[in-house]
N, CA, C and O atoms as a GROMACS GRO file, in nm:
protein
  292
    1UNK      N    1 -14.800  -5.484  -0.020
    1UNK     CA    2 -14.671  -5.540  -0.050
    1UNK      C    3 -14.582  -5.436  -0.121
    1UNK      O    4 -14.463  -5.428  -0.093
    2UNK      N    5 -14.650  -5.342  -0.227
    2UNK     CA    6 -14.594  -5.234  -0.285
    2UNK      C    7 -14.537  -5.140  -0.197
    2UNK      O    8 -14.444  -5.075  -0.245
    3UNK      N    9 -14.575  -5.110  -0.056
    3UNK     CA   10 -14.521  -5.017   0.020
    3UNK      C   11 -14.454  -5.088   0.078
    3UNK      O   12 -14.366  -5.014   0.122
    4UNK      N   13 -14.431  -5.187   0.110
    4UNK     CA   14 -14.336  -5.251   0.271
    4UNK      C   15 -14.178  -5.293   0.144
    4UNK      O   16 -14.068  -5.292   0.199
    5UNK      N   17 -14.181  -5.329  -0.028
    5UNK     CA   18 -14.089  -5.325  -0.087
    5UNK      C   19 -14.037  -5.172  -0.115
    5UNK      O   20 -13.918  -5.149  -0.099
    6UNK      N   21 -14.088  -5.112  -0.139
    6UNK     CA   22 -14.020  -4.958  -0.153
    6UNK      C   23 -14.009  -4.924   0.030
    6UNK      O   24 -13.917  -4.865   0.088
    7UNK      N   25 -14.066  -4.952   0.057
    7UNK     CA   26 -13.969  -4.912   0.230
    7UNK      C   27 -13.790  -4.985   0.266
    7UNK      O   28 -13.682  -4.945   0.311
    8UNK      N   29 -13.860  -5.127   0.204
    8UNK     CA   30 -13.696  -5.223   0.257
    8UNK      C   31 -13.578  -5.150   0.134
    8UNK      O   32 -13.456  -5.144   0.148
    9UNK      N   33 -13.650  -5.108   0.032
    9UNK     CA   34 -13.552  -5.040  -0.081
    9UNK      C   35 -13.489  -4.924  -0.050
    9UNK      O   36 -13.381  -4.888  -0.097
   10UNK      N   37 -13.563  -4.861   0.035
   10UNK     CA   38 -13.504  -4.711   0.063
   10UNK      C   39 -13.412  -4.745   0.211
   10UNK      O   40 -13.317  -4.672   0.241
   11UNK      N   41 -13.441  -4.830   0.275
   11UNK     CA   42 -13.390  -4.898   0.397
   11UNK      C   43 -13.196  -4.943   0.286
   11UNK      O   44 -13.093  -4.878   0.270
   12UNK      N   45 -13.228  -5.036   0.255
   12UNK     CA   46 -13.123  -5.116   0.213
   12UNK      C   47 -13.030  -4.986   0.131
   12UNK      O   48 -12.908  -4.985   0.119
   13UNK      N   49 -13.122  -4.888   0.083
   13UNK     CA   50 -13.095  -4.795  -0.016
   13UNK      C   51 -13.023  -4.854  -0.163
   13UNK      O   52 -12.934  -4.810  -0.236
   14UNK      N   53 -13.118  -4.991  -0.165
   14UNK     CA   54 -13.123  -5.043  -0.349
   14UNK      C   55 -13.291  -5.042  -0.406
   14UNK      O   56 -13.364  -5.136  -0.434
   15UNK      N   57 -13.309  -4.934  -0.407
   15UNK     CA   58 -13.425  -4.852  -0.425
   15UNK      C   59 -13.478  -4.892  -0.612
   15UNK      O   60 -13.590  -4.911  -0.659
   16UNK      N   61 -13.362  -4.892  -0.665
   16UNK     CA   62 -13.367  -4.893  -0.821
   16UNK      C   63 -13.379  -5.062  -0.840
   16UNK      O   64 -13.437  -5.081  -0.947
   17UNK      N   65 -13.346  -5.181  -0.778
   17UNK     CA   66 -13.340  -5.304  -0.797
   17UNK      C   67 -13.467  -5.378  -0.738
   17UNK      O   68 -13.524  -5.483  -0.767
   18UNK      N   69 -13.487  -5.285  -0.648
   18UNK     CA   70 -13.606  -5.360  -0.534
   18UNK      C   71 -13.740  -5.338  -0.664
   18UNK      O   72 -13.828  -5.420  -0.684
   19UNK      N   73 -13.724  -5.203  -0.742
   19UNK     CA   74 -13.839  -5.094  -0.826
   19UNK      C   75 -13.831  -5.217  -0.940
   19UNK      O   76 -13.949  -5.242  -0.967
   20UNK      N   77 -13.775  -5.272  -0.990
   20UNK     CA   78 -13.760  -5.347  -1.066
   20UNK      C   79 -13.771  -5.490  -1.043
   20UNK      O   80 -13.796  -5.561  -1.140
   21UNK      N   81 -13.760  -5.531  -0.953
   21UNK     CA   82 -13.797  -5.663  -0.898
   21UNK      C   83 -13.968  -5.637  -0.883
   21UNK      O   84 -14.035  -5.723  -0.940
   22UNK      N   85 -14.010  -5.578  -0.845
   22UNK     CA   86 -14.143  -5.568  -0.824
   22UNK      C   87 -14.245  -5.509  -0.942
   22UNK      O   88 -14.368  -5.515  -0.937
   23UNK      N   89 -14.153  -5.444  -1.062
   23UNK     CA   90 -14.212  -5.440  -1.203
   23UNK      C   91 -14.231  -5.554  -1.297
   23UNK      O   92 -14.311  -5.571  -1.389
   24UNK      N   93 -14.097  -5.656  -1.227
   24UNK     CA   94 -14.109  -5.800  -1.324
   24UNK      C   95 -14.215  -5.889  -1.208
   24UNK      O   96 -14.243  -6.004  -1.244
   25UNK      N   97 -14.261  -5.851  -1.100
   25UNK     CA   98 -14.374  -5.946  -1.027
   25UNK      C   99 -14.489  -5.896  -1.130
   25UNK      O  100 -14.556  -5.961  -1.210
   26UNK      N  101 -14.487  -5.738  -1.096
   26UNK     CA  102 -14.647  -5.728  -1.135
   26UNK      C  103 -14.682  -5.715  -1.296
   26UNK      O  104 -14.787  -5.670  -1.344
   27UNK      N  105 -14.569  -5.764  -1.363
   27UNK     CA  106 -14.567  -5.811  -1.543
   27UNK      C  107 -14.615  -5.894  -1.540
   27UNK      O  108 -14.725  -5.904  -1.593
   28UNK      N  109 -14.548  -6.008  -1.467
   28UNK     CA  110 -14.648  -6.156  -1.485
   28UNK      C  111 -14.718  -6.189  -1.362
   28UNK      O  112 -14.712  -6.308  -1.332
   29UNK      N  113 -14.768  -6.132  -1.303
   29UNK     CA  114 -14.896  -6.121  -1.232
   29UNK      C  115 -15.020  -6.113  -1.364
   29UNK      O  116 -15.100  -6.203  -1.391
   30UNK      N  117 -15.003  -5.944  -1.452
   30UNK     CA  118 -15.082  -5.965  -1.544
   30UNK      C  119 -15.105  -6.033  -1.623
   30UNK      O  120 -15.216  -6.047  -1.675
   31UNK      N  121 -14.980  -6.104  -1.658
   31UNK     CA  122 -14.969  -6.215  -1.807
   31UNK      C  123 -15.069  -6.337  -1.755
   31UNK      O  124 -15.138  -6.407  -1.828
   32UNK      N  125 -15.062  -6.344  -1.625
   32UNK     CA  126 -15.133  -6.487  -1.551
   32UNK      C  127 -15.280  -6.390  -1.581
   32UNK      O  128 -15.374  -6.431  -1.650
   33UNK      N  129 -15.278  -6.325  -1.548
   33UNK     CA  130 -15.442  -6.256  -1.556
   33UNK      C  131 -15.521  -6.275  -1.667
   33UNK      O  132 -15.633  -6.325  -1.675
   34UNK      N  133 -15.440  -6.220  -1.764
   34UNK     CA  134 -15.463  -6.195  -1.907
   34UNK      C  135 -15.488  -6.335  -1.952
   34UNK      O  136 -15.592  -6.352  -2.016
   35UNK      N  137 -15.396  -6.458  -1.925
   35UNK     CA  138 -15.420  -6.556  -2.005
   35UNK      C  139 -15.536  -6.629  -1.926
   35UNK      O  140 -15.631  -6.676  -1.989
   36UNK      N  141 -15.529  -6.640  -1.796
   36UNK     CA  142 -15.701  -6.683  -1.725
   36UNK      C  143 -15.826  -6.637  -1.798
   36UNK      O  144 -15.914  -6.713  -1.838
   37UNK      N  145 -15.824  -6.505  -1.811
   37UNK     CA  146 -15.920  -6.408  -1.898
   37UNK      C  147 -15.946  -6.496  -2.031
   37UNK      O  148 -16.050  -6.559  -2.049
   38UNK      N  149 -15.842  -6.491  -2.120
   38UNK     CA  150 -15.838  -6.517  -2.204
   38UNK      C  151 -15.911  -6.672  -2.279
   38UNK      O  152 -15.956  -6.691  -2.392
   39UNK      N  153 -15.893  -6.797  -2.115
   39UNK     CA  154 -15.894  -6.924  -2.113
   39UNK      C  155 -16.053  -6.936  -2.114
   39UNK      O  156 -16.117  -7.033  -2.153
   40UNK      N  157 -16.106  -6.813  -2.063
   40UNK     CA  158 -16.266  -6.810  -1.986
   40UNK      C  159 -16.333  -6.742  -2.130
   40UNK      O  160 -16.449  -6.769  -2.160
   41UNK      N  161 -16.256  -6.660  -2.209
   41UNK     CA  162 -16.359  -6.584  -2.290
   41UNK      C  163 -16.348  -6.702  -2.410
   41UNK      O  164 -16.447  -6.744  -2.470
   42UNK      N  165 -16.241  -6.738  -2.431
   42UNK     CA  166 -16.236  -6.843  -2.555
   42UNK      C  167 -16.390  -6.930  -2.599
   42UNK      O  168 -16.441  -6.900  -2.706
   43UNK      N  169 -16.439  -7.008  -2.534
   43UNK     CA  170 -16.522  -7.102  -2.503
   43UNK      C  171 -16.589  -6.987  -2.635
   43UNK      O  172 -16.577  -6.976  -2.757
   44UNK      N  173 -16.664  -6.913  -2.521
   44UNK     CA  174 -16.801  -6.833  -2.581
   44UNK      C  175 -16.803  -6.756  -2.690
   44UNK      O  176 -16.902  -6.734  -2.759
   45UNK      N  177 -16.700  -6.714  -2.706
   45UNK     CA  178 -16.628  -6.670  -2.846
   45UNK      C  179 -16.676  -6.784  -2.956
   45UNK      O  180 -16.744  -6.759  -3.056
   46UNK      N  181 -16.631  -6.906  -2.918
   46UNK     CA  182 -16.653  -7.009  -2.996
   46UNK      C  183 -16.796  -7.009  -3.030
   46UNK      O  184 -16.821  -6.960  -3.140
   47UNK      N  185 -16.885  -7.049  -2.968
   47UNK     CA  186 -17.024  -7.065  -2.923
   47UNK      C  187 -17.059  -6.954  -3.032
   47UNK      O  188 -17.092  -6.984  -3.147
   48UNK      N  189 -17.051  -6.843  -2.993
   48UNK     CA  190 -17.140  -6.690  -3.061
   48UNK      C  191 -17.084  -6.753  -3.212
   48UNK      O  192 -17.166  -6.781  -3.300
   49UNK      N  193 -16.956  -6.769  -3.229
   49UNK     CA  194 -16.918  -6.769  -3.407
   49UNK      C  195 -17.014  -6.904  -3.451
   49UNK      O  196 -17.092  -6.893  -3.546
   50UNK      N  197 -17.004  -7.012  -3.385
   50UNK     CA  198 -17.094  -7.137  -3.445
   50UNK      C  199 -17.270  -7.096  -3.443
   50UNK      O  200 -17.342  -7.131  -3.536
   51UNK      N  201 -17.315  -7.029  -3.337
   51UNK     CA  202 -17.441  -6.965  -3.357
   51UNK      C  203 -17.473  -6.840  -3.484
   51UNK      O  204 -17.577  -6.831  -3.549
   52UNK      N  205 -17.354  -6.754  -3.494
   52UNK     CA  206 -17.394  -6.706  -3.650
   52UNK      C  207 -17.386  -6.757  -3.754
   52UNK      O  208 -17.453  -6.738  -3.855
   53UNK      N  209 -17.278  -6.844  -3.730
   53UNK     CA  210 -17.272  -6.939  -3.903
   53UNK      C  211 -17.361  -7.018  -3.917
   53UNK      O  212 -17.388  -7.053  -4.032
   54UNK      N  213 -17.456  -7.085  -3.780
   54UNK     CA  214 -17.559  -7.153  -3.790
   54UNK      C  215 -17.703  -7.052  -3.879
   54UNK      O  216 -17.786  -7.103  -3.955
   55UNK      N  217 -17.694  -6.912  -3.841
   55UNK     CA  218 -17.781  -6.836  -3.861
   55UNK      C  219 -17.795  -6.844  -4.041
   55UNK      O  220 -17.879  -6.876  -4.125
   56UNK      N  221 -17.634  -6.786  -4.033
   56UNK     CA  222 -17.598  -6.796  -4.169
   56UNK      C  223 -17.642  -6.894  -4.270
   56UNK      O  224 -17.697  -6.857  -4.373
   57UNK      N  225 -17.614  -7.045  -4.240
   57UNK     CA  226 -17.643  -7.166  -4.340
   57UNK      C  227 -17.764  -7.200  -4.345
   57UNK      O  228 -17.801  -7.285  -4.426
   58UNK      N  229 -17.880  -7.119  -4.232
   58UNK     CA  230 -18.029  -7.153  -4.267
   58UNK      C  231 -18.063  -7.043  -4.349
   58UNK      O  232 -18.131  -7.060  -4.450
   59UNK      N  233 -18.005  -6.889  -4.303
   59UNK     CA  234 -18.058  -6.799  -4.430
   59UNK      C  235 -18.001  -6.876  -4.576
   59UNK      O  236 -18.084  -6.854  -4.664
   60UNK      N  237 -17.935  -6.924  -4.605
   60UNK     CA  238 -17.910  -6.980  -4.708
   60UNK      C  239 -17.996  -7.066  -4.785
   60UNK      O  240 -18.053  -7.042  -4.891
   61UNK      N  241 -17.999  -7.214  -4.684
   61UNK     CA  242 -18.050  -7.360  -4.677
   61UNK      C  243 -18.178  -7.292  -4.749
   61UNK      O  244 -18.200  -7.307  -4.869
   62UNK      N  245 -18.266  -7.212  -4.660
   62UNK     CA  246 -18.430  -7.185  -4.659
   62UNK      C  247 -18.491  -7.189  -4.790
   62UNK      O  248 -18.576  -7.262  -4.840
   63UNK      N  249 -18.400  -7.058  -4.846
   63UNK     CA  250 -18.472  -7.035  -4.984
   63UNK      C  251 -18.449  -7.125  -5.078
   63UNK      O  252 -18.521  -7.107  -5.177
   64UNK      N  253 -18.360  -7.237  -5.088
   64UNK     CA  254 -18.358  -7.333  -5.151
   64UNK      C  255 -18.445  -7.438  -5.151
   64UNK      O  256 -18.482  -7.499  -5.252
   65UNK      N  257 -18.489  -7.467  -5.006
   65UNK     CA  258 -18.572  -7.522  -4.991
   65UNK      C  259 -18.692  -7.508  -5.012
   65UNK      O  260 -18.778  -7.597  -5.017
   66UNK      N  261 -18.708  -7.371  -5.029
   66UNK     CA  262 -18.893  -7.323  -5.022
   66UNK      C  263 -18.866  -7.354  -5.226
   66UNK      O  264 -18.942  -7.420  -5.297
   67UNK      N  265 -18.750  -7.289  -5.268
   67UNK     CA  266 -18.803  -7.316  -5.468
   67UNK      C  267 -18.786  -7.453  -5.454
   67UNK      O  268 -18.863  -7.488  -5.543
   68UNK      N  269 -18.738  -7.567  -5.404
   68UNK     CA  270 -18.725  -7.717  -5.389
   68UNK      C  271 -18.904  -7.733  -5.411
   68UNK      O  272 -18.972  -7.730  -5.514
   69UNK      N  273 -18.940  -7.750  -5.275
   69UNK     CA  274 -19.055  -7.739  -5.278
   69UNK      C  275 -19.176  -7.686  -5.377
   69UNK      O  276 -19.273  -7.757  -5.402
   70UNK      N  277 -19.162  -7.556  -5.430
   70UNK     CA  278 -19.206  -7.470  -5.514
   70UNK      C  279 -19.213  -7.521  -5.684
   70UNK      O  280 -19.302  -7.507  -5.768
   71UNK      N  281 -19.079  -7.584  -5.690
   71UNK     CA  282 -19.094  -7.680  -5.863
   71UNK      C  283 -19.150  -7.856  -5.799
   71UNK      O  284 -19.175  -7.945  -5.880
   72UNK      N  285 -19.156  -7.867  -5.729
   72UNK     CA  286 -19.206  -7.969  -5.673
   72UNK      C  287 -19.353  -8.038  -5.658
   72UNK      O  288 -19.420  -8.140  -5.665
   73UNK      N  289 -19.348  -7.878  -5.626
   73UNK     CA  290 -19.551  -7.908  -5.557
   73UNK      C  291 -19.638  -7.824  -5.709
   73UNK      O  292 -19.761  -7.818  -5.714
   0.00000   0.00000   0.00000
């Protein structure tokens, strides 16, 4: 598509409007990319942060629990 618009541009000889019409396609071509990307990584992002803070609140929880136990028993 990039060559058959710079052909009709040099044809029409609006070479500078056609170059620019086809810089604002392939801007938000990426923005659509980027935010798909973005829609797909979110999730697991989530996931990994709730699996370390999970990690986190048992290194915590544990040793409380073992001196719990420990003045206990």
């Amino acid at each position: 598509m990039l060559v058959q618009m710079i052909k009709v541009g040099e044809e029409t000889a609006r070479l500078d409007s056609i170059i620019l019409k086809i810089a604002d396609f392939y801007d938000a071509e990426i923005d659509t990319t980027v935010n798909a990307i973005n829609k797909t990584i979110e999730p697991v992002i989530i996931v990994i942060m709730a699996v370390v803070v999970g990690f986190i609140a048992v290194g915590i929880m544990q040793p409380i629990m073992n001196l719990s136990e420990a003045i206990a028993g």
